[in-house]
PDB file with SEQRES, HELIX, SHEET and CRYST1 records, atoms N, CA, C and O in Angstrom:
SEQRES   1 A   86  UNK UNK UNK UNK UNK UNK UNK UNK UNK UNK UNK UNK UNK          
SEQRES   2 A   86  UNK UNK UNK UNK UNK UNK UNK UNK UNK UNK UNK UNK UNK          
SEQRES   3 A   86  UNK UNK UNK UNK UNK UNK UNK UNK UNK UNK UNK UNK UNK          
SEQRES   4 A   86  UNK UNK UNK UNK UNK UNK UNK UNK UNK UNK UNK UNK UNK          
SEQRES   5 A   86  UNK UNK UNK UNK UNK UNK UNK UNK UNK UNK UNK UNK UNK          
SEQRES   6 A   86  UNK UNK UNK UNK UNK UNK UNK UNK UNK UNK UNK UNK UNK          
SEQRES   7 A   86  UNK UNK UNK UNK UNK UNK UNK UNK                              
HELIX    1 AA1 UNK A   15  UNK A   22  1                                   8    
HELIX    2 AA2 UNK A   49  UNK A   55  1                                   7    
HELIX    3 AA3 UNK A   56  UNK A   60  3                                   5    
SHEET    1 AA1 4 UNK A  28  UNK A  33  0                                        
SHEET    2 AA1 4 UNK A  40  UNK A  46 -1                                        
SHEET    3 AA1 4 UNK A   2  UNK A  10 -1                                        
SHEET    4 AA1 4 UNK A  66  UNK A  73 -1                                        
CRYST1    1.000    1.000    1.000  90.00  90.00  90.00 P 1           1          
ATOM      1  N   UNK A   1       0.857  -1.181   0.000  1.00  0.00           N  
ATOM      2  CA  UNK A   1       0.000   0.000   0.000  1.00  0.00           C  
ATOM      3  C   UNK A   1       0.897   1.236   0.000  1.00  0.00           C  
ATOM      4  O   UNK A   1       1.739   1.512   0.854  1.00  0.00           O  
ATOM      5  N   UNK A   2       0.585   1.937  -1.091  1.00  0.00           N  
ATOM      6  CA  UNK A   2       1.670   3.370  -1.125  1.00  0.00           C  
ATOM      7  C   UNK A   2       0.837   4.508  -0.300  1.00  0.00           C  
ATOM      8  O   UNK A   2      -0.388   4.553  -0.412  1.00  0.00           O  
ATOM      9  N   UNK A   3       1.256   5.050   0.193  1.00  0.00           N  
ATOM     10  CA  UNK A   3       0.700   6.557   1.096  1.00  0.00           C  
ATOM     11  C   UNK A   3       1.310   8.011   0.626  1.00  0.00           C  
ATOM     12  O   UNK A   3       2.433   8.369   0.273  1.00  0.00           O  
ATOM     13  N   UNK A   4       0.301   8.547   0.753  1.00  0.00           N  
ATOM     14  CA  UNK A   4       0.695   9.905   0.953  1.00  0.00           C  
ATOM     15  C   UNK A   4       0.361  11.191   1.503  1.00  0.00           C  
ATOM     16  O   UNK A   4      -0.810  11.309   1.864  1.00  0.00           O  
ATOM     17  N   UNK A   5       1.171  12.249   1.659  1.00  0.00           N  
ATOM     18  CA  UNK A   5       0.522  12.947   2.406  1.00  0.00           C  
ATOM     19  C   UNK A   5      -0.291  14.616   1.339  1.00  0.00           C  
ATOM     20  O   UNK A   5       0.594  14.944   0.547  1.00  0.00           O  
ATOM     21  N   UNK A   6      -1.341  15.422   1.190  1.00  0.00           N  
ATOM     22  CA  UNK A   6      -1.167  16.150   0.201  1.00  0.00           C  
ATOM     23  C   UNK A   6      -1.847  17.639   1.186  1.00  0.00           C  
ATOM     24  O   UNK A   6      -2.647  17.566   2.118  1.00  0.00           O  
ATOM     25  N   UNK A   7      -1.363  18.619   0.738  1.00  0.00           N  
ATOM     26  CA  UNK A   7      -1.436  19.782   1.605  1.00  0.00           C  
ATOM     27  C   UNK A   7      -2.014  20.194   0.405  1.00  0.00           C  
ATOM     28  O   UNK A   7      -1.643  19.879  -0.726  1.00  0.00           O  
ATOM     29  N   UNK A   8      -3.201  21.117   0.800  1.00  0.00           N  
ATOM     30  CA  UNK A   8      -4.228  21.504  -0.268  1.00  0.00           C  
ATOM     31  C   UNK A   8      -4.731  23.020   0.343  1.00  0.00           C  
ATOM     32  O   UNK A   8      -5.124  23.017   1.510  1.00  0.00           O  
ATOM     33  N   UNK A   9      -4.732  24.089  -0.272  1.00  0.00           N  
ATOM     34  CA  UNK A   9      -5.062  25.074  -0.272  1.00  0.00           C  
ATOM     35  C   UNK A   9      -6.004  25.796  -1.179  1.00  0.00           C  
ATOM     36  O   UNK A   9      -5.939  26.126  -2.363  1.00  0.00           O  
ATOM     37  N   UNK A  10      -7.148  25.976   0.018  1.00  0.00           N  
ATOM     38  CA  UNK A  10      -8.765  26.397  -0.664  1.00  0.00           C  
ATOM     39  C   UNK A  10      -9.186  27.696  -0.738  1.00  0.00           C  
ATOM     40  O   UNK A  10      -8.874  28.479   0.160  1.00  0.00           O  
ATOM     41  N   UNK A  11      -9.931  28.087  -1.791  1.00  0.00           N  
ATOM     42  CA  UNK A  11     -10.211  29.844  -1.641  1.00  0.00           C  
ATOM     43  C   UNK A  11     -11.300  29.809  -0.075  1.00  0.00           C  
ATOM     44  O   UNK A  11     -12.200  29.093   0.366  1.00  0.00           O  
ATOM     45  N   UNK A  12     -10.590  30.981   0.331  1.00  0.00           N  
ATOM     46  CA  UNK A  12     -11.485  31.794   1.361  1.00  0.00           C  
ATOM     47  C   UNK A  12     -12.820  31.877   1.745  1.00  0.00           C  
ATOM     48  O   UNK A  12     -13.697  32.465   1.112  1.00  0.00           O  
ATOM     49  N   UNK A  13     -12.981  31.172   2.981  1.00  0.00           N  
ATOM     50  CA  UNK A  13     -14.779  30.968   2.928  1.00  0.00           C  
ATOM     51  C   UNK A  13     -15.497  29.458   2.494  1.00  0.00           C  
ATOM     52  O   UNK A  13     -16.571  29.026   2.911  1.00  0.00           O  
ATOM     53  N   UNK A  14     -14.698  28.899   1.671  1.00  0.00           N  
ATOM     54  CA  UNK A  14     -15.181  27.281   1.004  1.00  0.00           C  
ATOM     55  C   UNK A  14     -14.668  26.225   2.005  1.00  0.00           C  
ATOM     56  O   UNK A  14     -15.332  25.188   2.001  1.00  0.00           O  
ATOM     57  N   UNK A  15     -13.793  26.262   2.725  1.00  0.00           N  
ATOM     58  CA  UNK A  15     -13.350  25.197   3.705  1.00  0.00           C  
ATOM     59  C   UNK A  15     -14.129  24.092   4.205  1.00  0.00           C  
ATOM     60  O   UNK A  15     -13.664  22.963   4.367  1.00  0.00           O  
ATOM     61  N   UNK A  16     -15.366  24.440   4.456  1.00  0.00           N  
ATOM     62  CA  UNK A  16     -16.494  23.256   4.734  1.00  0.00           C  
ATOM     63  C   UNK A  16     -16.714  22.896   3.629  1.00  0.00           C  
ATOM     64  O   UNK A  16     -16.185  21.831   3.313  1.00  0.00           O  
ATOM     65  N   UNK A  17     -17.429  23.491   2.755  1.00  0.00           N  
ATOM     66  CA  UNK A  17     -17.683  22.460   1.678  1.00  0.00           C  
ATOM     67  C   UNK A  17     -16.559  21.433   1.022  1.00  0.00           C  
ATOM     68  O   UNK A  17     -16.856  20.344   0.531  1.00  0.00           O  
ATOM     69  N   UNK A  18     -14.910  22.092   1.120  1.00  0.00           N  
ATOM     70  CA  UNK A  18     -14.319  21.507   0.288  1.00  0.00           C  
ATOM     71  C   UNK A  18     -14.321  19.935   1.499  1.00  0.00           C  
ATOM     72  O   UNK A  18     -14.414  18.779   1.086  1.00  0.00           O  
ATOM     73  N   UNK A  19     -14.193  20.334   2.985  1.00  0.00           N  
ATOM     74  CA  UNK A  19     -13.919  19.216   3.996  1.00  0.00           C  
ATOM     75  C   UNK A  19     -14.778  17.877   3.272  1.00  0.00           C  
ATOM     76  O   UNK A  19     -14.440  16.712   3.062  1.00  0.00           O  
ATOM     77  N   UNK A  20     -15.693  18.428   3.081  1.00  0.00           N  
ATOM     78  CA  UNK A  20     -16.891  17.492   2.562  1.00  0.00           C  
ATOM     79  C   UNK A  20     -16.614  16.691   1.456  1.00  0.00           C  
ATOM     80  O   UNK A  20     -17.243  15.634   1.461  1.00  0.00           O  
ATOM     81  N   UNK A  21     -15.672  16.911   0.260  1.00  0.00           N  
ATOM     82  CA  UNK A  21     -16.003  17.027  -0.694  1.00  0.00           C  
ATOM     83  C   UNK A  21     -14.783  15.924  -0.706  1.00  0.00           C  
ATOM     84  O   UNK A  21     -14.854  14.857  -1.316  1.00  0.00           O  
ATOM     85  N   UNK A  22     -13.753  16.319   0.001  1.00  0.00           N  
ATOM     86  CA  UNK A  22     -12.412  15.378   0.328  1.00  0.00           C  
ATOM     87  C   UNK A  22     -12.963  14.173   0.926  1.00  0.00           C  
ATOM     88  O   UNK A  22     -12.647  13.103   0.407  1.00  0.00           O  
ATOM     89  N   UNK A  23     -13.722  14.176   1.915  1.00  0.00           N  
ATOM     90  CA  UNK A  23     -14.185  12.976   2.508  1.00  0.00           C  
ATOM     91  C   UNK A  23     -14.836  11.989   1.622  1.00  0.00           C  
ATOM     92  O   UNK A  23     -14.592  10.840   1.990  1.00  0.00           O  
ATOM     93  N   UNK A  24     -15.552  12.061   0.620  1.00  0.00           N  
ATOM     94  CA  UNK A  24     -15.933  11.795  -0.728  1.00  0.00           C  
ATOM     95  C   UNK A  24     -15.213  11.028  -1.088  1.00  0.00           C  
ATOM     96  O   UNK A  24     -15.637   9.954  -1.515  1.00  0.00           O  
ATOM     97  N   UNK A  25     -13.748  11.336  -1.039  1.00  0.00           N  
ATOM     98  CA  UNK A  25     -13.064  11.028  -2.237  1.00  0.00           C  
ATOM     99  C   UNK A  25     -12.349   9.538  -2.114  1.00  0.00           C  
ATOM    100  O   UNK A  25     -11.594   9.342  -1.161  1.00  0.00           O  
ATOM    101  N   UNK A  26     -12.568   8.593  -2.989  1.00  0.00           N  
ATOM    102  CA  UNK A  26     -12.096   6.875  -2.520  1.00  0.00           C  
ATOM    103  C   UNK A  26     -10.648   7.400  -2.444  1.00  0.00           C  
ATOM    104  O   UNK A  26     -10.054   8.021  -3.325  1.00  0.00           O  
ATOM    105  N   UNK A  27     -10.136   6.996  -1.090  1.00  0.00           N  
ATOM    106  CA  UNK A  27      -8.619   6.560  -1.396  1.00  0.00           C  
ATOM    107  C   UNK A  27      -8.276   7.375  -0.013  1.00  0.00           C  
ATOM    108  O   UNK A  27      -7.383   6.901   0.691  1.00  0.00           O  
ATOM    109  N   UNK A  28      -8.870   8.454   0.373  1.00  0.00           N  
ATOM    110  CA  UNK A  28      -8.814   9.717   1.110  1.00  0.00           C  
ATOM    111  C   UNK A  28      -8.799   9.173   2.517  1.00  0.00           C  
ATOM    112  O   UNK A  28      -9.921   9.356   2.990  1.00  0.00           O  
ATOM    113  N   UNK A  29      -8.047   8.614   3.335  1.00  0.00           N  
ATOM    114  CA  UNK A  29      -8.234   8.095   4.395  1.00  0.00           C  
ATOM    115  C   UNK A  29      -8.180   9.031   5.949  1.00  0.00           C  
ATOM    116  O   UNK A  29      -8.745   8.483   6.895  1.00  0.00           O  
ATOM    117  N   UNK A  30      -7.608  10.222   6.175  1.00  0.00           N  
ATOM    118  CA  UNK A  30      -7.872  11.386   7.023  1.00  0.00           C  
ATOM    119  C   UNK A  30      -7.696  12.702   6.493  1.00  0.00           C  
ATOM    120  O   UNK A  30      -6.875  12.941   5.608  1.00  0.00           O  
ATOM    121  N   UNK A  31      -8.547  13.684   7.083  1.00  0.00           N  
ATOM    122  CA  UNK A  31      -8.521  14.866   6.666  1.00  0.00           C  
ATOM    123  C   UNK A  31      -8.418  16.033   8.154  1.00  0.00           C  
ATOM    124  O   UNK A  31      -9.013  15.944   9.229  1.00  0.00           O  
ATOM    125  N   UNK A  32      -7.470  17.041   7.695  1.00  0.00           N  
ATOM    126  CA  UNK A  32      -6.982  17.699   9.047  1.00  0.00           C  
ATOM    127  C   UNK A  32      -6.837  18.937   8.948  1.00  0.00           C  
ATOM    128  O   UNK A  32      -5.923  19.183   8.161  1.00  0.00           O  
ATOM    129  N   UNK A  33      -7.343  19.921   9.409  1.00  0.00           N  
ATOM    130  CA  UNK A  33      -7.335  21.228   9.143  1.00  0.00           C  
ATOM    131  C   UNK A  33      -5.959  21.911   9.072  1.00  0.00           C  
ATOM    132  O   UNK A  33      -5.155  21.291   9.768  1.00  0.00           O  
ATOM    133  N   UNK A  34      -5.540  22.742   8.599  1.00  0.00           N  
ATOM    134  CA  UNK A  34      -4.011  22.946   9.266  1.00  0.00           C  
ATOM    135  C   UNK A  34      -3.985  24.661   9.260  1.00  0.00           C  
ATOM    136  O   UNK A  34      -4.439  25.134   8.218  1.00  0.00           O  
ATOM    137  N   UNK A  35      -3.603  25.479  10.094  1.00  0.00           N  
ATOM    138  CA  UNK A  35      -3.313  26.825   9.749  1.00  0.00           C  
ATOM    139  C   UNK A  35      -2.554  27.498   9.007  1.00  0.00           C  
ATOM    140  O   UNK A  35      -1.445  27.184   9.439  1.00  0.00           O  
ATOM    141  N   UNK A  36      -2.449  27.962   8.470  1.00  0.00           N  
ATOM    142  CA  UNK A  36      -0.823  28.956   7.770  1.00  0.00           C  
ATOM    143  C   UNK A  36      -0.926  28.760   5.866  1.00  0.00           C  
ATOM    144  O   UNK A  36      -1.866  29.169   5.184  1.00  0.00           O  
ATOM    145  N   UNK A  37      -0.418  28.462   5.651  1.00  0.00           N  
ATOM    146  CA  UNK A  37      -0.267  28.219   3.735  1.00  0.00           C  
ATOM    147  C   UNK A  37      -1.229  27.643   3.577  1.00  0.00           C  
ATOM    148  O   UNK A  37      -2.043  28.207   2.846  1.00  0.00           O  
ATOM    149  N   UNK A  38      -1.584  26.436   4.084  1.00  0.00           N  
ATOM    150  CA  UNK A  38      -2.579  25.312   3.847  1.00  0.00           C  
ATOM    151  C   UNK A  38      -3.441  24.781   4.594  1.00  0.00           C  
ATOM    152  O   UNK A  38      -3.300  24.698   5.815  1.00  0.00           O  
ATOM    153  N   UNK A  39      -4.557  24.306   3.881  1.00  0.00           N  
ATOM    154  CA  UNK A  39      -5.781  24.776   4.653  1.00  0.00           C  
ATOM    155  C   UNK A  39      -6.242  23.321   5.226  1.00  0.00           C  
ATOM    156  O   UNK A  39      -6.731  23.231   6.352  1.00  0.00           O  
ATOM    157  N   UNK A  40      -6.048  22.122   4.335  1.00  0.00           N  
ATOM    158  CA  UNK A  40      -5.787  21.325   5.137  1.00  0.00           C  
ATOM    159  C   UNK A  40      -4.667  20.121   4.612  1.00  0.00           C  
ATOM    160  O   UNK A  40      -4.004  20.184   3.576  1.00  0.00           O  
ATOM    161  N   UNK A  41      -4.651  19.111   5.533  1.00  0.00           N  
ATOM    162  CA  UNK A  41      -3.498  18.028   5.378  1.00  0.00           C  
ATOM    163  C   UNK A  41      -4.497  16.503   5.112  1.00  0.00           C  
ATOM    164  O   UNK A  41      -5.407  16.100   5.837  1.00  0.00           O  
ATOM    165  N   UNK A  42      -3.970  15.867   3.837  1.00  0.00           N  
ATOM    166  CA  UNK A  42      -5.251  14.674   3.813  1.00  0.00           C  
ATOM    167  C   UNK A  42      -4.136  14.269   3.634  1.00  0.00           C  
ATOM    168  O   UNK A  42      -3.132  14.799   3.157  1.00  0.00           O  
ATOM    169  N   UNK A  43      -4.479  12.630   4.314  1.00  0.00           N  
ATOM    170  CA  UNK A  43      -3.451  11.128   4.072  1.00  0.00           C  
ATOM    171  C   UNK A  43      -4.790  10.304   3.319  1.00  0.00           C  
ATOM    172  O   UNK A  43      -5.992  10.054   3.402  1.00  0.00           O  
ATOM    173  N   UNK A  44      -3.646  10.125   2.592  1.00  0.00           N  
ATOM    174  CA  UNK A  44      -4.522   9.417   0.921  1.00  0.00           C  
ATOM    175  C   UNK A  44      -3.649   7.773   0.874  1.00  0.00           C  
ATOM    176  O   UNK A  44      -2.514   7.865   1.343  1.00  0.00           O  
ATOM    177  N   UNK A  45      -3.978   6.530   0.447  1.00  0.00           N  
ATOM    178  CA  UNK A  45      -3.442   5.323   0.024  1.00  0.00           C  
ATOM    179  C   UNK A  45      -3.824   4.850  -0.973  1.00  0.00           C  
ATOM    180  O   UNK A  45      -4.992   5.181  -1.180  1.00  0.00           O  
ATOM    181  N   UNK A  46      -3.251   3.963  -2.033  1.00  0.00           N  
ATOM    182  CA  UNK A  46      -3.590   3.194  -2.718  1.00  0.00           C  
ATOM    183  C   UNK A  46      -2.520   2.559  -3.220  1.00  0.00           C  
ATOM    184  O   UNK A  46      -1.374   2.944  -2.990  1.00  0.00           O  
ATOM    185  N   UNK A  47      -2.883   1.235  -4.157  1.00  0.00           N  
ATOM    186  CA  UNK A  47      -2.227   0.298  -4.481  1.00  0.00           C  
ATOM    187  C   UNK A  47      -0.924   0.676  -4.902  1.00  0.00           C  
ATOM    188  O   UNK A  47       0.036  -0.083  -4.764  1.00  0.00           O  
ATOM    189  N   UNK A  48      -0.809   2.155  -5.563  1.00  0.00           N  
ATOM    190  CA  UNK A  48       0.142   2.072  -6.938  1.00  0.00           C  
ATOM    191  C   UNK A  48       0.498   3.866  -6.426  1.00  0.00           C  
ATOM    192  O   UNK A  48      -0.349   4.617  -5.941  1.00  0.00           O  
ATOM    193  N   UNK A  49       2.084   4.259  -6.723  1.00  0.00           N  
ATOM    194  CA  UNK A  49       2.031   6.144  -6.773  1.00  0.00           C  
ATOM    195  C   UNK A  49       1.498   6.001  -7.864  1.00  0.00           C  
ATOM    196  O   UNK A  49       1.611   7.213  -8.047  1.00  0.00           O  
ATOM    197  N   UNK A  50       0.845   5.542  -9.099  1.00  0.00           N  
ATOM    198  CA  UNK A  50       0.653   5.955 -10.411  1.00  0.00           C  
ATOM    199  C   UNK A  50      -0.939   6.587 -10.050  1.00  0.00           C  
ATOM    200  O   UNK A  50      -1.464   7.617 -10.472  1.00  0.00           O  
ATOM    201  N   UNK A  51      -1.443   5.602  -9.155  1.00  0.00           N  
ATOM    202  CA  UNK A  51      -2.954   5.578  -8.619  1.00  0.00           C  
ATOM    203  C   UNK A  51      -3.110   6.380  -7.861  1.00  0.00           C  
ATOM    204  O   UNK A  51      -4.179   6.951  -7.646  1.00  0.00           O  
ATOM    205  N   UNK A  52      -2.051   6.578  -7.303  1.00  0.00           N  
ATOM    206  CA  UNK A  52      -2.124   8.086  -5.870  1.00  0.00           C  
ATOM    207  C   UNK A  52      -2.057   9.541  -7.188  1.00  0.00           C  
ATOM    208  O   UNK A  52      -2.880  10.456  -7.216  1.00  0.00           O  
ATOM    209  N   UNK A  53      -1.284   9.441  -7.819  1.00  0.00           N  
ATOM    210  CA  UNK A  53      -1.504  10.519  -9.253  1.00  0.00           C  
ATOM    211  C   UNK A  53      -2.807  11.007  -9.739  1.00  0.00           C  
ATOM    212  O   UNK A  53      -3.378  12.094  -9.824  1.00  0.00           O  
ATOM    213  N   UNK A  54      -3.078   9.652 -10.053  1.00  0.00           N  
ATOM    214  CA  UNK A  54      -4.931   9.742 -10.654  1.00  0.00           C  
ATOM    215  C   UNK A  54      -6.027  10.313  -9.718  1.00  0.00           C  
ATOM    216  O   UNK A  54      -7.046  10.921 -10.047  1.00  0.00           O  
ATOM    217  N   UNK A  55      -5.459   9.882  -8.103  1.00  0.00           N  
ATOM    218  CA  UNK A  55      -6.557  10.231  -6.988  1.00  0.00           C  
ATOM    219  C   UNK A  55      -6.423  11.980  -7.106  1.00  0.00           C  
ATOM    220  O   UNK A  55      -7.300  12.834  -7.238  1.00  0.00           O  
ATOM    221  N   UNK A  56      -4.991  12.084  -7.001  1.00  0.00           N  
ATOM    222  CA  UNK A  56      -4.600  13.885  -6.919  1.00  0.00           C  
ATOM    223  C   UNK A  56      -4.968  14.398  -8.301  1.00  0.00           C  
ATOM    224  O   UNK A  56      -5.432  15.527  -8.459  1.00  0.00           O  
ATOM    225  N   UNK A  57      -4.839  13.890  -8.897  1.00  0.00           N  
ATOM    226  CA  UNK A  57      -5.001  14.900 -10.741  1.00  0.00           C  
ATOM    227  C   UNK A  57      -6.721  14.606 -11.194  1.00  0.00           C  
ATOM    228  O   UNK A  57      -7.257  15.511 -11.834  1.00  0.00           O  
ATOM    229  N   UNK A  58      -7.473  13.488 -10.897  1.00  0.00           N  
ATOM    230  CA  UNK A  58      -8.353  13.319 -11.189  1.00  0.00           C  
ATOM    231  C   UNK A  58      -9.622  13.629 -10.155  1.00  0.00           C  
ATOM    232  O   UNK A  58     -10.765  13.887 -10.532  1.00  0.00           O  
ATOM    233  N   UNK A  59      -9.308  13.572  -9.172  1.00  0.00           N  
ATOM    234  CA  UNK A  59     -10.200  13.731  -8.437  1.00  0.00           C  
ATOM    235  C   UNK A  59      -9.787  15.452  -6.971  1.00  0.00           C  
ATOM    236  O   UNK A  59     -10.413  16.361  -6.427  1.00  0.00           O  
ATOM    237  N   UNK A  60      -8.916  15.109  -7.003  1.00  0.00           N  
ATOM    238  CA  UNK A  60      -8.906  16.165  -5.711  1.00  0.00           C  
ATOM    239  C   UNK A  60      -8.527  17.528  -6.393  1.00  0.00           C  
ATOM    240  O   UNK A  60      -9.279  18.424  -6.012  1.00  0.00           O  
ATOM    241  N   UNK A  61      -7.900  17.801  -6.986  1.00  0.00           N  
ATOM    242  CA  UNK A  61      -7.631  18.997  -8.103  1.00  0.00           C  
ATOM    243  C   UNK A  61      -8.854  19.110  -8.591  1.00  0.00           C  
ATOM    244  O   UNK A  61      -9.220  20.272  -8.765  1.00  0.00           O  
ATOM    245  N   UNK A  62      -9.644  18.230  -8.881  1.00  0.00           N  
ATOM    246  CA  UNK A  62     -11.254  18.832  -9.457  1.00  0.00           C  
ATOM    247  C   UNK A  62     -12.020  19.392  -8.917  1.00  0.00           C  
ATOM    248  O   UNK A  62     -12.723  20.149  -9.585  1.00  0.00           O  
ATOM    249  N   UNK A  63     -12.285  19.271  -7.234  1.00  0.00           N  
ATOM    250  CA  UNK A  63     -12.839  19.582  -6.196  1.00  0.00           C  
ATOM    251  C   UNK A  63     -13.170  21.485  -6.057  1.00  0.00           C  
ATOM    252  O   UNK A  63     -12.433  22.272  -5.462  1.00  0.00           O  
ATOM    253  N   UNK A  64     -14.161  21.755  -6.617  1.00  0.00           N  
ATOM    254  CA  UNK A  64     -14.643  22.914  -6.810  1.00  0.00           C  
ATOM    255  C   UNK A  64     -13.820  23.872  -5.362  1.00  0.00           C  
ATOM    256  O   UNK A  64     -13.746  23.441  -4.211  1.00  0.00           O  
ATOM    257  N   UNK A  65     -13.345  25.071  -5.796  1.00  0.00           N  
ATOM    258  CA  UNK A  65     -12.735  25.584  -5.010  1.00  0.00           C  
ATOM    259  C   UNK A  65     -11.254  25.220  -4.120  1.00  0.00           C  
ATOM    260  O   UNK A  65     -10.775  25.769  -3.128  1.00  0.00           O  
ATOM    261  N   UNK A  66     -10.914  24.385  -4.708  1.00  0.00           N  
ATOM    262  CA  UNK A  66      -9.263  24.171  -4.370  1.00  0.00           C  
ATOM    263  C   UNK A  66      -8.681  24.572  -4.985  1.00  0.00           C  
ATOM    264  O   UNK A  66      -9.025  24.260  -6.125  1.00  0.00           O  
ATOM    265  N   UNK A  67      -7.419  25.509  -4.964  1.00  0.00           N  
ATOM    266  CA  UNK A  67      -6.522  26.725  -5.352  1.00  0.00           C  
ATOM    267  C   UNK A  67      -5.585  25.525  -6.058  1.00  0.00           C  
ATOM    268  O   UNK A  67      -5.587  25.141  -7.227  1.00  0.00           O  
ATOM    269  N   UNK A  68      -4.536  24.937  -4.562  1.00  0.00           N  
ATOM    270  CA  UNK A  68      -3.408  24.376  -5.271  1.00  0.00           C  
ATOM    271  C   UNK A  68      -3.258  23.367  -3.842  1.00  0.00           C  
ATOM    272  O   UNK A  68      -3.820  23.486  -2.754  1.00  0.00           O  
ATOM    273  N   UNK A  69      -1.912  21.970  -4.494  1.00  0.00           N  
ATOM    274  CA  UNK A  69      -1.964  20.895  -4.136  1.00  0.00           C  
ATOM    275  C   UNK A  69      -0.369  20.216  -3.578  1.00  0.00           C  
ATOM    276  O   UNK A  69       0.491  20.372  -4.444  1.00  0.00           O  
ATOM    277  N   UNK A  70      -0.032  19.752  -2.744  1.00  0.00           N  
ATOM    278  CA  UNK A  70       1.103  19.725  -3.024  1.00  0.00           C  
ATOM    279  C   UNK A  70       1.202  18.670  -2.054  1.00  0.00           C  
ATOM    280  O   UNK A  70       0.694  18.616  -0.934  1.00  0.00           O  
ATOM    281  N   UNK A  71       2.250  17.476  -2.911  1.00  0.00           N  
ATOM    282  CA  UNK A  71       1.531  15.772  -2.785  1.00  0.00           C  
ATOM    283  C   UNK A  71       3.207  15.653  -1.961  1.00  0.00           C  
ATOM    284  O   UNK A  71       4.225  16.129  -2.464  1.00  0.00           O  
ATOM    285  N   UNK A  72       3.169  15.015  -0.809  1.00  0.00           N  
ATOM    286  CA  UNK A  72       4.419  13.834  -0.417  1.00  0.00           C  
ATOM    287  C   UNK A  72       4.199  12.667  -0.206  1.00  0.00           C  
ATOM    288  O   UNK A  72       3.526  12.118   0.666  1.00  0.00           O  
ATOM    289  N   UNK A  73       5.066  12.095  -1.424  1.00  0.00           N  
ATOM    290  CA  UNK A  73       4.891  10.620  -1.176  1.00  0.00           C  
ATOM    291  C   UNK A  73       5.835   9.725  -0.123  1.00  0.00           C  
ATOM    292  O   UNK A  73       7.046   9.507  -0.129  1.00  0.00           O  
ATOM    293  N   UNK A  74       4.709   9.276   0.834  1.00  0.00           N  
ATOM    294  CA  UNK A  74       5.428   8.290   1.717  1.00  0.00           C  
ATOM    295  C   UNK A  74       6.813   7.204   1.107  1.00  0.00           C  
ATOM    296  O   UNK A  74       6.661   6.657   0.015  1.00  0.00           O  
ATOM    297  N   UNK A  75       8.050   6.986   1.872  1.00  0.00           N  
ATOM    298  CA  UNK A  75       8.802   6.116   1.810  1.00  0.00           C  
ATOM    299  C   UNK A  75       7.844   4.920   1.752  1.00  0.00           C  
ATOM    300  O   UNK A  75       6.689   5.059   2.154  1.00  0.00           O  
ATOM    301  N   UNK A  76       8.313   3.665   1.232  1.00  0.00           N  
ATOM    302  CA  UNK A  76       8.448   2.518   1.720  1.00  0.00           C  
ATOM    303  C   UNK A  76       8.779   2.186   2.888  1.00  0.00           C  
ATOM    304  O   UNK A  76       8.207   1.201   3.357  1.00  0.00           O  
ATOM    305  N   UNK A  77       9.530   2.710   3.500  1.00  0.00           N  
ATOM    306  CA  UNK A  77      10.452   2.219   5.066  1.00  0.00           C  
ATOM    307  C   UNK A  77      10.100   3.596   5.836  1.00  0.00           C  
ATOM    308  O   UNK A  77      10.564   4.712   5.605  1.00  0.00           O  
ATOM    309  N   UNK A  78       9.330   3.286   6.631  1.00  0.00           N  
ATOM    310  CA  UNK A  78       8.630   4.148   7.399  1.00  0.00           C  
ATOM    311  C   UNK A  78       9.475   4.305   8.490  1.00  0.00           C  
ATOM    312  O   UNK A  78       9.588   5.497   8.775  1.00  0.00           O  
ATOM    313  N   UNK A  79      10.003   3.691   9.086  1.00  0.00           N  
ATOM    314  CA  UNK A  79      10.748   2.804  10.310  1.00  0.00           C  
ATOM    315  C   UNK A  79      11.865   4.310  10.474  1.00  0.00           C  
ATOM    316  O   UNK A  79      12.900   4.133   9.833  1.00  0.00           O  
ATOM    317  N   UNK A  80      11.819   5.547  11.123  1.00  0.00           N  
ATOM    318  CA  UNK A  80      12.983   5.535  11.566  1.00  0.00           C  
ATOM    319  C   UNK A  80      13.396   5.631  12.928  1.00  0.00           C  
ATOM    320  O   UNK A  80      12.442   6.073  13.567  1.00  0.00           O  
ATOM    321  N   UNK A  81      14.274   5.443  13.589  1.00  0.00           N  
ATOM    322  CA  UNK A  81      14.898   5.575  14.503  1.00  0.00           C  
ATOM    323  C   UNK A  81      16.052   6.100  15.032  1.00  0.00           C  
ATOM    324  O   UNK A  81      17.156   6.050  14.490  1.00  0.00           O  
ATOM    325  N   UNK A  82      15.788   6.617  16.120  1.00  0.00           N  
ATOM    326  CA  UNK A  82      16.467   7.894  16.197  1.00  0.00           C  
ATOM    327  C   UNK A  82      17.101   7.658  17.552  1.00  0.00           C  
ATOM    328  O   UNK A  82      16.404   7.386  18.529  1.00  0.00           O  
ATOM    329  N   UNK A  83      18.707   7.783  17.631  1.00  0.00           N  
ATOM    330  CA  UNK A  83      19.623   7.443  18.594  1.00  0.00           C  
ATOM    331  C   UNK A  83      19.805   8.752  19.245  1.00  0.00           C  
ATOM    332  O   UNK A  83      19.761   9.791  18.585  1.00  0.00           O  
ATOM    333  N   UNK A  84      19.974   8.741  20.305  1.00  0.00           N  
ATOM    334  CA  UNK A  84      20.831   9.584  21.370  1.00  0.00           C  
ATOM    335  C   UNK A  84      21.701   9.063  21.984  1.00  0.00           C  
ATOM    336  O   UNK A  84      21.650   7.978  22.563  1.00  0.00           O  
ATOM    337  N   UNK A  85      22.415   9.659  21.923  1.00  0.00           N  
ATOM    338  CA  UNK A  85      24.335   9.411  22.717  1.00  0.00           C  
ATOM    339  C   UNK A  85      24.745  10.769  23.728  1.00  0.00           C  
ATOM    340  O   UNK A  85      24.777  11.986  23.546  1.00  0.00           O  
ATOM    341  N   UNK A  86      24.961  10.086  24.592  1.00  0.00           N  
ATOM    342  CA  UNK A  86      25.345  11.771  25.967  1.00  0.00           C  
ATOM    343  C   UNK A  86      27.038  10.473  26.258  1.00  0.00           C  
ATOM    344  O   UNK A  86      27.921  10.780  27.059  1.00  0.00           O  
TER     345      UNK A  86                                                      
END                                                                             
């Protein structure tokens, strides 16, 4: 299962409807408000990045009133770990 994360920024005033509109969307697994540049943070999955493409270009970019999009695709190796030494 590939993941990702996509920060999406909506015109002014539409925020509920777009919340709505994301929840909709197959593949869309949480949606999170966020303050500052972007309006919110959705974690999206599917089989394939080709399919995580199609979810972002075909479906969430269509979403009446979303400005702009900006996709990170999860590693494979999620795993990190983090040493401290004193």
């Amino acid at each position: 299962m590939q993941e990702a994360y996509i920060l999406i920024n909506v015109e002014l005033g539409c925020e509920e409807q777009v919340r709505r509109d994301l929840k909709k969307v197959e593949g869309v697994k949480e949606v999170y408000t966020s303050y500052g540049v972007y309006d919110f943070i959705v974690k999206a999955a599917s089989d394939s990045v080709g399919n995580l493409e199609k979810l972002v270009f075909d479906n969430l970019r269509k979403i009446a009133n979303v400005r702009s999009t900006l996709t990170l695709i999860v590693s494979e190796d999620k795993t990190v770990r983090h040493k401290t030494g004193k």
